[in-house]
C-alpha positions in Angstrom: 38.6 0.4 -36.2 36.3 -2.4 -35.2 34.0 -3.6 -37.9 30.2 -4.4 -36.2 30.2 -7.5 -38.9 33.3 -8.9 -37.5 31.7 -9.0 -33.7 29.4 -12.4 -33.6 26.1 -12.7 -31.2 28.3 -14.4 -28.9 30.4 -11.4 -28.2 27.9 -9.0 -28.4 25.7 -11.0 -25.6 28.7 -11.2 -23.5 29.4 -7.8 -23.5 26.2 -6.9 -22.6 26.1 -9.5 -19.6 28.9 -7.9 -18.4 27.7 -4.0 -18.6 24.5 -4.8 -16.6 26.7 -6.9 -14.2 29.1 -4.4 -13.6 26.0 -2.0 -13.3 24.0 -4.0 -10.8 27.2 -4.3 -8.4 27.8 -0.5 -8.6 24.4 -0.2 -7.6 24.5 -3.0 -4.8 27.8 -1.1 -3.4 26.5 2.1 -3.2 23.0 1.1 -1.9 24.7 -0.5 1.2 27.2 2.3 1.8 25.8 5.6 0.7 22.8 6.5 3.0 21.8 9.1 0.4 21.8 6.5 -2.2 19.6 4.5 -0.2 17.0 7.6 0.4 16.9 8.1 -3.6 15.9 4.5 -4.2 13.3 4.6 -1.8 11.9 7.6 -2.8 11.6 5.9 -6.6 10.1 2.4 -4.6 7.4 5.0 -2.6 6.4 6.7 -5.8 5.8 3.4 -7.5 4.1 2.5 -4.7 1.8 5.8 -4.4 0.7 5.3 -8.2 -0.5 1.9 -8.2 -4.3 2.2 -9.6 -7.5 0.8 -7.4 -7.9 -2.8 -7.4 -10.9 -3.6 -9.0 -12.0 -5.8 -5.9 -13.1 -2.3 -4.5 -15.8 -2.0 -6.6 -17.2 -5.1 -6.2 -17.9 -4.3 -3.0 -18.6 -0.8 -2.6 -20.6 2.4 -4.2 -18.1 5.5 -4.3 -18.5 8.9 -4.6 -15.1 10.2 -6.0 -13.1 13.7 -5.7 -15.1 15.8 -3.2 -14.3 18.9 -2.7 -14.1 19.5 1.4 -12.4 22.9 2.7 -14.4 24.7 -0.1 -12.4 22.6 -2.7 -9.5 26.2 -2.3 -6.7 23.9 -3.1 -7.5 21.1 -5.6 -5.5 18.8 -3.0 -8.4 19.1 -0.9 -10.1 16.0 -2.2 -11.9 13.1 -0.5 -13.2 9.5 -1.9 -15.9 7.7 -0.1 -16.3 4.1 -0.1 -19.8 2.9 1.2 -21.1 -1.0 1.1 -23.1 -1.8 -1.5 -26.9 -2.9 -0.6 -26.7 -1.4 2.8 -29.7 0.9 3.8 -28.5 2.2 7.3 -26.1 4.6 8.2 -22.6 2.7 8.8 -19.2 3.1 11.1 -16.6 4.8 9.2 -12.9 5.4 8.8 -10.8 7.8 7.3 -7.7 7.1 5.7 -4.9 9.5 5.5 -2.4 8.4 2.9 1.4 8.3 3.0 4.3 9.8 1.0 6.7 11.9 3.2 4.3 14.6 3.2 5.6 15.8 0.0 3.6 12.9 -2.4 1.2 10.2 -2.4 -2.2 9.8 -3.6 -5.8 8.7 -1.7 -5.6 6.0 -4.9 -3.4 3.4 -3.9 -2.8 0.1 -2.8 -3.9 0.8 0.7 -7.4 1.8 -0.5 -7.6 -1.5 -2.9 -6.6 -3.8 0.2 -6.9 -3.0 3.6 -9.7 -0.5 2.4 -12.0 -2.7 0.3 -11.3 -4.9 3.7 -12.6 -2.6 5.6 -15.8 -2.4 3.5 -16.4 -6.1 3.0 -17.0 -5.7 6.8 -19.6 -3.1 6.6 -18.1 0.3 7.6 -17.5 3.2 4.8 -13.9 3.9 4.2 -13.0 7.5 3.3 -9.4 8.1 1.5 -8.4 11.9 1.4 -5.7 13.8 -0.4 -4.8 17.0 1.6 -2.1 19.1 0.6 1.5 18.7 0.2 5.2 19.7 1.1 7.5 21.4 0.4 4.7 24.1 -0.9 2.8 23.4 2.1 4.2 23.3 5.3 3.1 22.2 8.7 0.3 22.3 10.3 -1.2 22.8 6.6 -1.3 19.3 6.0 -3.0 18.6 9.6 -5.6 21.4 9.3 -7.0 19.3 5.9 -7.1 16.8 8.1 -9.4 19.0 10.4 -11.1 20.5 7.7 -12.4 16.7 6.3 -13.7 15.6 9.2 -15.6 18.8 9.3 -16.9 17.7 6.0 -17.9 14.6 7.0 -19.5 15.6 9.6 -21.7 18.1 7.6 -22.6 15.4 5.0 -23.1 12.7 7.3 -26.4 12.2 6.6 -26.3 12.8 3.0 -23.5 9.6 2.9 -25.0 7.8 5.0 -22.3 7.5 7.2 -22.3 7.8 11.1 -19.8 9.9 13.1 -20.6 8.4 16.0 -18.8 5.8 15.0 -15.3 7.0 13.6 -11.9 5.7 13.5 -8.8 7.4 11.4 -6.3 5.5 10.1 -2.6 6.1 7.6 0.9 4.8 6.9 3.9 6.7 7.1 3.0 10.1 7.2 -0.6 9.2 7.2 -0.1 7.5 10.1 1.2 10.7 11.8 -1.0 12.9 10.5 -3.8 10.5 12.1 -2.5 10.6 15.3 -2.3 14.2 15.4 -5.8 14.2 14.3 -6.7 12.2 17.5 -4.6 13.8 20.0 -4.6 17.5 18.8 -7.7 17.9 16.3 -10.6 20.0 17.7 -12.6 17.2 16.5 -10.2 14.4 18.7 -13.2 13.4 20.7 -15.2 12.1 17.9 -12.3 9.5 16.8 -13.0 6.4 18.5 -10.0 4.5 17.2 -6.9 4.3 15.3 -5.0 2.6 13.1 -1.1 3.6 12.8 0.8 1.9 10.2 4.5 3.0 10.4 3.6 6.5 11.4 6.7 8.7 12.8 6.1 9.3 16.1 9.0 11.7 16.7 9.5 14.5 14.1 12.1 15.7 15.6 14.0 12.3 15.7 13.4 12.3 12.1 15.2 15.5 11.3 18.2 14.3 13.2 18.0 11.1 11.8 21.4 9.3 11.9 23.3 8.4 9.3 21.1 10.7 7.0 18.6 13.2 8.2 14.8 12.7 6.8 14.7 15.1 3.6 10.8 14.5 4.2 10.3 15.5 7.8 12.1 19.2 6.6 10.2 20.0 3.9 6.8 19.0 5.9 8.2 21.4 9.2 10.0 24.0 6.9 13.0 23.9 8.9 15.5 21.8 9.9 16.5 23.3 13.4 13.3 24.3 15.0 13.0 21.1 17.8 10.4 23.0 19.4 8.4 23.2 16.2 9.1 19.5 15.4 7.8 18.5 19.2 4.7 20.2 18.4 4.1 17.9 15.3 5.1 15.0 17.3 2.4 12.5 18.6 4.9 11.3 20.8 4.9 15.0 22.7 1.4 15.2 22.5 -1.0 15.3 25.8 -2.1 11.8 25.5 -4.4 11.8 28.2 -7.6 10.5 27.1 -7.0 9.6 24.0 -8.9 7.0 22.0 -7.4 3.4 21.3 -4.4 2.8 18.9 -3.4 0.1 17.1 0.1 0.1 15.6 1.6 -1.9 13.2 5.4 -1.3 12.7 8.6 -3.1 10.2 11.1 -4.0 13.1 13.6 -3.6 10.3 12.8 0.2 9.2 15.4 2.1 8.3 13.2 5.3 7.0 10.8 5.3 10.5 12.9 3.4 13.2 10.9 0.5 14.9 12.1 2.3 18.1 9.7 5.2 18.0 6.5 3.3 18.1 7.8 1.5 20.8 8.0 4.9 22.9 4.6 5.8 21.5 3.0 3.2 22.9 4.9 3.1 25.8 3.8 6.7 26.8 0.2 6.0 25.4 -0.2 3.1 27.7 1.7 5.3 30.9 -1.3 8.0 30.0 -3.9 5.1 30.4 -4.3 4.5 26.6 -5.9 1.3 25.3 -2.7 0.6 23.0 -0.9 -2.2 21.6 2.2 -1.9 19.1 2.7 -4.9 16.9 6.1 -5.7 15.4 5.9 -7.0 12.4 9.6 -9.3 11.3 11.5 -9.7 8.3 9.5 -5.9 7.2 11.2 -2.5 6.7 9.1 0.5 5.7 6.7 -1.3 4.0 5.2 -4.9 4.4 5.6 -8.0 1.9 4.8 -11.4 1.5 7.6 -12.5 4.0 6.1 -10.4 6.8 5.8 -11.8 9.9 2.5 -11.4 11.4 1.5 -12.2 7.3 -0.6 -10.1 6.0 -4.1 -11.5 6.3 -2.7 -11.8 10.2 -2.8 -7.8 9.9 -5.9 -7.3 8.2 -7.8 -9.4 10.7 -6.2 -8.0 13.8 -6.9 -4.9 12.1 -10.8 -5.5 11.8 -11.3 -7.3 15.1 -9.9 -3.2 16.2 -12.1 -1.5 14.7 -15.1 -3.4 15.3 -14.5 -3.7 18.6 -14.6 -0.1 19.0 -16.6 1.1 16.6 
C-alpha cells in the first residue's frame, strides 16, 4: 500500500493535471461526435442563461410593476412584468417580450429584459416581459393562448399602465420568438401588433421534430407528439397565412445548430412573397445565441433593433 506521506506536492499536482486533462478531452470528443451530448450541454448553457438575475441598469431607467396576474392568475405561470420610463407622463408605445427556453423553461427575468429590454426603455416605449406556461405539462397551443390571454390584459389595463396599444410590437428568442410570430399571424388580437422582433425563433416546427442528426427533444414536449406533421404545421409561422401581416425583423446565428439559420431564411422569403415588410439579418461567427464575436456586434443589433420599432411604432 501507498503511504499519502510518501507522495510529494509535485506528484499530487500532477496527477491532478492529468485527471482534469483526461476529463476535458473526454468531454471535447464526445461534444463533437455525440449529438445528444451536445443537446445536454446546451440545455445546462440555456438554463444558466434563463437564471441570470436583472441587471441593475433596468432600474435606473424604468418604474416596474412586477408579477401580474393576467388570465385570472389560474396558473401561477401566468405572470407579467411591466417596465415603464421613469418621469414620463403620457401614455407610451409598448412591446411585449415573450421569453425563450424550448418551451419547457425560461423565465421573464433574464438577460434579455436587462439589455435589449432596458434598451428599449431608455428610448421611451414600456417593455412587458411575460412568463406563460410550460412543456412538457403544458402542451400546444397552451403556451400560445397565454400569449393571447396577456395581450388581453394589456389591453384592459391600458390605461391604468399608461401604456398605448395602438402602438404595439411583440418580440422573443428561441421559442419566444415563435411564440411571437404566432401571436402576429394567428392571435385574434394579430391586428393590433404593429411589429416584430424575432430573435432565433423556429420557424418550422415540424423541421424541428425531424431534426437531423438529433431530433428537437423541445419541439416534442411543446406539440405532445412526435409524428403529428399536420399538428406541427399548425404551430409553424412558416405555414401560417401571412398575408397581411405586420413587419418583422429577424435576427438569426448563421452557425445554429439548435434552430438552423435556413429556416428564417424561408420565413422571410415567404413573408416577403405575401407582401410583408421583412428583413432577416445574419448574424456570423453566432450559433444559438449571440457573443461578443458576433458579427453585426451587438450594439449593431440593438440599434437596428430600435430604429424597427420606432419606425413603426
Amino acid at each position: 500500500m501507498i503511504k499519502l506521506k510518501h507522495i510529494s506536492r509535485k506528484q499530487i499536482s500532477l496527477a491532478v493535471a492529468i485527471v482534469l486533462g483526461l476529463f476535458l478531452l473526454l468531454t471535447v470528443l464526445l461534444y463533437l461526435f455525440y449529438p445528444s451530448f451536445q443537446e445536454d450541454v446546451n440545455d445546462l448553457y440555456y438554463s444558466t442563461y434563463d437564471n441570470f438575475v436583472i441587471d441593475p441598469s433596468m432600474a435606473t431607467v424604468a418604474d416596474k410593476k412586477a408579477n401580474l396576474s393576467y388570465c385570472g392568475g389560474v396558473n401561477h405561470m401566468q405572470k407579467m412584468d411591466v417596465y415603464t420610463p421613469k418621469n414620463i407622463d403620457k401614455v407610451v408605445p409598448v412591446v411585449m417580450y415573450i421569453h425563450g427556453g424550448g418551451w419547457i423553461g425560461g423565465d421573464k427575468s433574464n438577460p434579455f429584459v436587462a439589455d435589449y429590454g432596458a434598451e428599449i426603455v431608455k428610448h421611451g416605449m414600456a417593455f412587458v416581459s411575460v412568463n406563460y406556461r410550460l412543456a412538457p405539462q403544458f402542451t400546444y397551443p397552451a403556451q400560445n393562448e397565454d400569449i393571447d390571454c396577456a395581450i388581453a390584459y394589456l389591453n384592459s389595463k391600458a390605461a391604468i399602465l399608461n401604456i398605448d396599444m395602438t402602438k404595439f410590437a411583440v418580440m422573443g428568442d428561441s421559442a419566444g420568438g415563435q411564440l411571437a410570430s404566432m401571436a402576429a399571424l394567428t392571435s385574434p388580437y394579430k391586428k393590433q401588433i404593429k411589429a416584430v422582433v424575432d430573435f432565433y425563433g423556429p420557424a418550422d416546427i415540424w423541421a424541428q421534430v425531424t431534426r437531423k442528426p438529433q431530433p428537437d427533444k423541445w419541439a416534442i414536449n411543446y406539440l405532445g407528439s412526435a409524428t403529428d406533421e399536420s399538428l406541427a404545421r399548425r404551430a409553424s409561422p412558416l405555414f401560417a397565412n401571412l398575408r397581411g401581416a405586420p413587419p418583422f425583423l429577424i435576427f438569426h446565428g448563421m452557425n445554429d445548430r439548435t434552430v438552423y439559420y435556413v429556416q428564417s431564411v424561408n420565413f422571410e422569403a415567404r413573408l416577403k412573397a405575401a407582401g410583408v415588410d421583412a428583413m432577416l439579418v445574419g448574424v456570423k461567427d453566432a450559433g444559438h445565441y449571440f457573443t461578443a464575436k458576433s458579427q453585426p456586434n451587438l450594439n449593431s443589433i440593438e440599434a437596428q433593433m430600435i430604429a424597427f420599432l420606432d419606425k413603426y411604432l
